[in-house]
C-alpha positions as a Python dict, from the first residue, in 0.01 Angstrom:
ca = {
    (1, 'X'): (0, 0, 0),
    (2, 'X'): (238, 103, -265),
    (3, 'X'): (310, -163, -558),
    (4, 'X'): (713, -288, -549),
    (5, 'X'): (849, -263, -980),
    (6, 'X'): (921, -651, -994),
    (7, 'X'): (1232, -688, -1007),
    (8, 'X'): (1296, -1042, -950),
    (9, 'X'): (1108, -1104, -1276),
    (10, 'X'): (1172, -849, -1476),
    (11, 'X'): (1511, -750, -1492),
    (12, 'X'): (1763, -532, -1719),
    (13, 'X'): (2105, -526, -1871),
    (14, 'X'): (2198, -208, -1671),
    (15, 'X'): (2054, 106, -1468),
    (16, 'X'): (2189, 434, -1395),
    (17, 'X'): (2095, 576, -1015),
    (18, 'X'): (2186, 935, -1019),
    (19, 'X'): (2101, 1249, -806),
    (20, 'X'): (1943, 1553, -1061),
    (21, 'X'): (1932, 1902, -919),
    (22, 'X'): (2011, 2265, -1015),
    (23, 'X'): (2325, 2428, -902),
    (24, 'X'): (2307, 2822, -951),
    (25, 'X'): (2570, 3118, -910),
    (26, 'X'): (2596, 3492, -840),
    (27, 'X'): (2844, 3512, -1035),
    (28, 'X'): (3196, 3490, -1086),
    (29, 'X'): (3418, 3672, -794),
    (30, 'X'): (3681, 3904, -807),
    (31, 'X'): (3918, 3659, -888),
    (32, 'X'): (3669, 3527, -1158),
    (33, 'X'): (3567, 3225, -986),
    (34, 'X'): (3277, 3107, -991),
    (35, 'X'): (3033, 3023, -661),
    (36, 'X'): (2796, 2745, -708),
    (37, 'X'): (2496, 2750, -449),
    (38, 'X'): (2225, 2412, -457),
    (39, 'X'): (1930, 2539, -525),
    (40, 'X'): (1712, 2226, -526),
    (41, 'X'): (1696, 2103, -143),
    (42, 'X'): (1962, 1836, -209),
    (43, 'X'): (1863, 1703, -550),
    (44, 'X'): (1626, 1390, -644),
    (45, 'X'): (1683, 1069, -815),
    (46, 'X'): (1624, 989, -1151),
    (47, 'X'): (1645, 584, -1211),
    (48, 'X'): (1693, 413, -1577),
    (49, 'X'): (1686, 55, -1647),
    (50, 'X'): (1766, -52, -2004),
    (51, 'X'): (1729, -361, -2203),
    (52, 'X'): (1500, -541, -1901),
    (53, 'X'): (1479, -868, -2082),
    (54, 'X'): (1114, -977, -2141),
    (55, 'X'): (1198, -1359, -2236),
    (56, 'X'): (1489, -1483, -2037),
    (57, 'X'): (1646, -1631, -2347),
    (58, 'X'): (1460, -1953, -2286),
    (59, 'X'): (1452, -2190, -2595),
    (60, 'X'): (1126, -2273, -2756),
    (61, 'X'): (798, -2320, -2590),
    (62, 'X'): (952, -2203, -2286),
    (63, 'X'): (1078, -1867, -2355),
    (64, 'X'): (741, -1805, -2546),
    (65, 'X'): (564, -1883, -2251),
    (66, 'X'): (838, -1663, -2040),
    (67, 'X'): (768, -1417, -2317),
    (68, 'X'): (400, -1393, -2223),
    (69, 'X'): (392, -1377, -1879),
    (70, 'X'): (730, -1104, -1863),
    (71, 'X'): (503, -922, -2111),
    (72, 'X'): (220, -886, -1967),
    (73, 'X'): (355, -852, -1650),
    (74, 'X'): (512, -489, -1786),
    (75, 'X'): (233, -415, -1960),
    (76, 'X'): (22, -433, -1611),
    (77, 'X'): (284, -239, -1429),
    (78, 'X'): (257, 22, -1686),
    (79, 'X'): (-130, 34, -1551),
    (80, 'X'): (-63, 45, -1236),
    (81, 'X'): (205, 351, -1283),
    (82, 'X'): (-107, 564, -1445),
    (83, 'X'): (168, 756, -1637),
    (84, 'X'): (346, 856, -1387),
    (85, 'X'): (55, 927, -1183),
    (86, 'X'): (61, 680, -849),
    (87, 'X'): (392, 605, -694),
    (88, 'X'): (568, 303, -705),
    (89, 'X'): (883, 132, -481),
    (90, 'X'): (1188, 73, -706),
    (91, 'X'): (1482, -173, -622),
    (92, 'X'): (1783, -57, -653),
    (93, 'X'): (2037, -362, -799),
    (94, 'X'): (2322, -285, -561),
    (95, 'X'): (2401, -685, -439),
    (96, 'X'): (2779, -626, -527),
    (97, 'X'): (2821, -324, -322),
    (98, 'X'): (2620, -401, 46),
    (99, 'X'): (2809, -426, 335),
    (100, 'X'): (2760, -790, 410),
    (101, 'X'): (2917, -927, 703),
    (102, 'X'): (3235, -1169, 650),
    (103, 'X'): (3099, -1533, 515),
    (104, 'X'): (2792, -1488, 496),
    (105, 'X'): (2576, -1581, 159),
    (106, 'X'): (2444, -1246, -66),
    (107, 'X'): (2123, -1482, -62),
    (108, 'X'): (2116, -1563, 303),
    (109, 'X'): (1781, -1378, 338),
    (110, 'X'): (1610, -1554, 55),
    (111, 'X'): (1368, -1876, 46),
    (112, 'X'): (1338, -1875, 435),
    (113, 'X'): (1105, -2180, 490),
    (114, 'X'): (850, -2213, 754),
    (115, 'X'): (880, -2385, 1080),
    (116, 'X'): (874, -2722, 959),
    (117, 'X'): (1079, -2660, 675),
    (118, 'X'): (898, -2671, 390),
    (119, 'X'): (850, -2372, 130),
    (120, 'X'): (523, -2249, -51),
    (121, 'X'): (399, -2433, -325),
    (122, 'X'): (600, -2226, -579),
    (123, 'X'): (902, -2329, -388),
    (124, 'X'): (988, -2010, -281),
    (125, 'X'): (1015, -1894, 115),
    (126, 'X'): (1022, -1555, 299),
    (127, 'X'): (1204, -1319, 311),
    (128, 'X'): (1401, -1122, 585),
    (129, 'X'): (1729, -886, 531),
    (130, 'X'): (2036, -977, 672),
    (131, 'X'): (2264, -668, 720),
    (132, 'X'): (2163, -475, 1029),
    (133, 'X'): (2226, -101, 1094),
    (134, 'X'): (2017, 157, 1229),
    (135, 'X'): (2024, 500, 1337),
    (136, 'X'): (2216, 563, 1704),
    (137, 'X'): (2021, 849, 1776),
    (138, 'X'): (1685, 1087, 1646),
    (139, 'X'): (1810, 1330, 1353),
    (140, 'X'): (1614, 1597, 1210),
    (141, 'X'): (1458, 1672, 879),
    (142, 'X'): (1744, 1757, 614),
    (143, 'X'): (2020, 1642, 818),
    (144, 'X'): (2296, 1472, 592),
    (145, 'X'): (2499, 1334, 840),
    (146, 'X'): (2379, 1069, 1161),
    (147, 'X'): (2518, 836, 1368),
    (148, 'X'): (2444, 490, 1308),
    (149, 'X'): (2521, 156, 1524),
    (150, 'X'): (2606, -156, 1316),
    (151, 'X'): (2495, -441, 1518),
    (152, 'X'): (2547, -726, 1241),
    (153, 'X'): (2673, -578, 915),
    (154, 'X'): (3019, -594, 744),
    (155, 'X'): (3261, -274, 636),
    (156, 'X'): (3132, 65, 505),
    (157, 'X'): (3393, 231, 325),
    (158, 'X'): (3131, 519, 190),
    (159, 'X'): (2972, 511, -133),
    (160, 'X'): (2696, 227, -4),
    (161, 'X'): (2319, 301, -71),
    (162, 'X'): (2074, 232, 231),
    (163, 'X'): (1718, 322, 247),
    (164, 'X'): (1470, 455, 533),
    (165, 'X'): (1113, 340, 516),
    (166, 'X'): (955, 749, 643),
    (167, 'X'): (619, 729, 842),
    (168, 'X'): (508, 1048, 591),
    (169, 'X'): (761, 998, 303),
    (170, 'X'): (752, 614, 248),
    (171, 'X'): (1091, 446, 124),
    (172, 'X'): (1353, 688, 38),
    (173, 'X'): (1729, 672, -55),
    (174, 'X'): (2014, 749, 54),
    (175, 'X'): (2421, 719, -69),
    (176, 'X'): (2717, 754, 182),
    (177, 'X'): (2970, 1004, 158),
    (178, 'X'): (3181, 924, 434),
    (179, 'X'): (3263, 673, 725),
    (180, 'X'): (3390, 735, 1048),
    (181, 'X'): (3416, 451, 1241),
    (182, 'X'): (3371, 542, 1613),
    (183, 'X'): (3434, 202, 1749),
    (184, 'X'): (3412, -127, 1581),
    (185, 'X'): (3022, -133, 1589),
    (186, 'X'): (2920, 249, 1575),
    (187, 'X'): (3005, 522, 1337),
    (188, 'X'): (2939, 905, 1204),
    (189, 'X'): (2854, 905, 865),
    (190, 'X'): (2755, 1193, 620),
    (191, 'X'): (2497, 1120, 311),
    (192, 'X'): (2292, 1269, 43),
    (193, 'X'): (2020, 1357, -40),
    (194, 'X'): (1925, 1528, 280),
    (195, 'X'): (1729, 1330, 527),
    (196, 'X'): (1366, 1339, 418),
    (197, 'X'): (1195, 1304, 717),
    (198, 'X'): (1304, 1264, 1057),
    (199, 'X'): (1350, 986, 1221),
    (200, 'X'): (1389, 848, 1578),
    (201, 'X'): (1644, 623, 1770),
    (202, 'X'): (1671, 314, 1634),
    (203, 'X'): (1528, 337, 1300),
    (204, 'X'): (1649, 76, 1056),
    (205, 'X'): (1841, 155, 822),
    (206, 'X'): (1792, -115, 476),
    (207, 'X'): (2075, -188, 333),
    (208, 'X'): (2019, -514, 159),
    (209, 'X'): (1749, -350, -68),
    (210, 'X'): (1786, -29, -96),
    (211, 'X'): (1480, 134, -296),
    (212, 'X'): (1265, 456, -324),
    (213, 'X'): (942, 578, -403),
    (214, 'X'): (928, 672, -770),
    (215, 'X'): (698, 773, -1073),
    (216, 'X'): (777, 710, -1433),
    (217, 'X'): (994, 1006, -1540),
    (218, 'X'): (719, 1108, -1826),
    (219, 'X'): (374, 898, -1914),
    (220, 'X'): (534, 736, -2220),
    (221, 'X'): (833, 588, -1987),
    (222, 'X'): (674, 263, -2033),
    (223, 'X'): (629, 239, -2401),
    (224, 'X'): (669, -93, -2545),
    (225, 'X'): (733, -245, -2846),
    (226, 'X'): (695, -617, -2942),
    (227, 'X'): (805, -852, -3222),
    (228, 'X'): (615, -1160, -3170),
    (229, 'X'): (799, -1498, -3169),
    (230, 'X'): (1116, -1301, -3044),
    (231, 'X'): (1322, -1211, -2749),
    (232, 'X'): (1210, -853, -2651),
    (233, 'X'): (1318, -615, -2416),
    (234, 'X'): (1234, -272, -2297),
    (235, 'X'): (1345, 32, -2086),
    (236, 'X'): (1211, 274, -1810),
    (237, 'X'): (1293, 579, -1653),
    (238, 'X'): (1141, 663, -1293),
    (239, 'X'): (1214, 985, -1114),
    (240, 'X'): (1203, 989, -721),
    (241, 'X'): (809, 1109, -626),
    (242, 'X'): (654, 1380, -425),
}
């Protein structure tokens, strides 16, 4: 099982999420302008988080002891990455921009308690994702378009990030392009990157945390640098894996 970064402990200022590729041309044409061709299968992404805090601002003894755990928590994640070696699943912070339906709570799916209503000793619950879409019908390997049925999900406009979790591939992601709405639960959209893997009828599509199998971007990615009795934060680039 592939280890999730953890994000709801360790988490930064801001993060880029952008597709990297190579775009190539014959040349320019008669009229000298230029063709550009993709060269790269639809690109990859290439994730940066900046500034993840590592003590929470906590006064005192308390954002020491935040200070240690956040710490060592990266510094075991770092481990775990192998330099970029083994693959882990990335979060991508996107809570402001989900589709989620019309009064309903961004943290709806958080802290669900068991049957009698109590929560685990930490006093957190389980959790389940709200927004439900998923595919209308099979598509193929490197398709970039599919139709999808939303059976409990608010408005896509395009732009929105959703991720499929591949039998093969694992979790990979995915930005809209463009919506057309088909009726007022089904619609055609298109997407990149092209789909990684096929999938069949029905396949969910996750939309309330989207994320991706990554590695870190180079084997210092996770360099860190301390100044004890401080607030400290650090940065990290991952690039979408093999």
């Amino acid at each position: 099982m592939t280890v999730h970064f953890p994000r709801l402990l360790l988490r930064e200022k801001s993060h880029s999420w952008n597709l990297a590729g190579v775009a190539a041309t014959p040349g320019d044409t008669a009229n000298s302008v230029s063709v550009l061709t993709r060269s790269d299968g639809g690109g990859f992404w290439k994730c940066s988080m900046s500034d993840v805090s590592l003590s929470g601002g906590l006064p005192g003894s308390q954002g020491r002891q935040r200070q240690r755990i956040s710490t060592l928590l990266w510094r075991a994640v770092r481990q775990i990455c192998n330099g970029g070696v083994t693959p882990i699943i990335v979060w991508r912070n996107d809570t402001l921009f989900r589709p989620w339906p019309a009064g309903v709570s961004q943290t709806a799916g958080i802290d669900i308690a068991h049957a009698d209503d109590t929560l685990f000793d930490d006093g957190a619950g389980y959790y389940q994702s709200v927004i439900d879409i998923e595919a209308t019908d099979a598509v193929d390997l490197r398709a970039t378009s599919m139709d999808i049925t939303l059976n409990y999900a608010g408005e896509l406009i395009g732009g929105e990030s959703f991720s499929i979790a591949h039998d093969t591939m694992d979790w990979r992601l995915y930005e809209i392009a463009t919506v057309d709405m088909t009726s007022s639960t089904t619609a055609t959209i298109t997407f990149n990157p092209p789909l990684r893997e096929s999938i069949e009828a029905g396949t969910p599509l996750e939309f309330d945390r989207p994320r991706c199998r990554m590695r870190l971007a180079n084997p210092g990615s996770m360099d860190l640098s301390v100044v004890p009795w401080t607030f400290n934060s650090a940065s990290v680039d991952f690039v979408e894996s093999a």
